[in-house]
N, C-alpha and C positions, 0 to 999 in steps of 0.2 A: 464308246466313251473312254477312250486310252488317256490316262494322265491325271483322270479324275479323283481317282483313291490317292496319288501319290501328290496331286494338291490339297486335297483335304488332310492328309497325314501333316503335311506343314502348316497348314493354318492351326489345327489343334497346336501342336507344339511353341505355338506362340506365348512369350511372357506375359502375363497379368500384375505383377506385383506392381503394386501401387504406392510411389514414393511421397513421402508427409517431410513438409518445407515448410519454414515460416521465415519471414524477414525481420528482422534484427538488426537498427542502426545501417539499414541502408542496403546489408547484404540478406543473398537467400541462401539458410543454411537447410539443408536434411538431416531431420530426425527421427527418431520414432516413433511411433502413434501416442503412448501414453505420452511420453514428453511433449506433444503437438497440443495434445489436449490439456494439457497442464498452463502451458503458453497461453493458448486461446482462453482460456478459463480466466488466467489473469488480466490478460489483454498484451498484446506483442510490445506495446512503447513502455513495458513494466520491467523491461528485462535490456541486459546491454551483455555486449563481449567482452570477454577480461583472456587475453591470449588464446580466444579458438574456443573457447566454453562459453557458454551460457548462463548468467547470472543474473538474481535479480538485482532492481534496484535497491540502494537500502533507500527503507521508509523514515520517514522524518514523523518523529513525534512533535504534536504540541504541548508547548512548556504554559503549565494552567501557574498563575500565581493565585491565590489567596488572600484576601484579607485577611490582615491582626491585625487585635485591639491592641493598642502600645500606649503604658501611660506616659503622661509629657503634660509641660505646665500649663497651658490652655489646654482644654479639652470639653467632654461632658461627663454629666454624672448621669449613673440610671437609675430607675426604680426597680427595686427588690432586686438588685442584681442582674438585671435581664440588660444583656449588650445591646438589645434591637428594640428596647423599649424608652429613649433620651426622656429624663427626668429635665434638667435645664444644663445651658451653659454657663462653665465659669471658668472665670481667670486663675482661679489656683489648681491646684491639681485635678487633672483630670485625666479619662482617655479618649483616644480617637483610633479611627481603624484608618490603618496604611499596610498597602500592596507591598510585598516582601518581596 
């Protein structure tokens, strides 16, 4: 068996390191494992390039409006005070609720 140790000696010595890549806006970059898993966790279309780095997107809040009661010359009146309980409508002073 002449050559047999000295081909096994080189298979051993074979690299295993295992390189972690995700795609980003088209391209495939290499990362590190925690950073892959950070990515993935979010989802890859979460995040975009800003000069060679990795960034996420910014998130878009929703803008909630609210009703107010606003008094004005038509309006209603309520009973015992309560906004959510209309007593009747009149012509003179009253309130109404409008989105701010």
């Amino acid at each position: 068996m002449p050559g047999f140790f000295e081909a096994f000696e080189q298979f051993r010595k074979k690299d295993n390191t295992k390189t972690h890549t995700v795609t980003i806006d088209g391209k495939v970059i290499e990362v590190g494992l925690q950073e892959k898993l950070r990515i993935q966790k979010r989802g890859e279309d979460k995040f975009f390039l800003d000069n060679g780095q990795i960034k996420p997107k910014p998130v878009a809040t929703a803008v909630r409006r609210f009703p107010v009661l606003i008094k004005t010359e038509k309006g209603y009146t309520f009973c015992g005070r309560d906004p959510y309980w209309v007593d009747k409508t009149t012509d003179k002073e009253g309130f109404t609720w409008q989105t701010g």
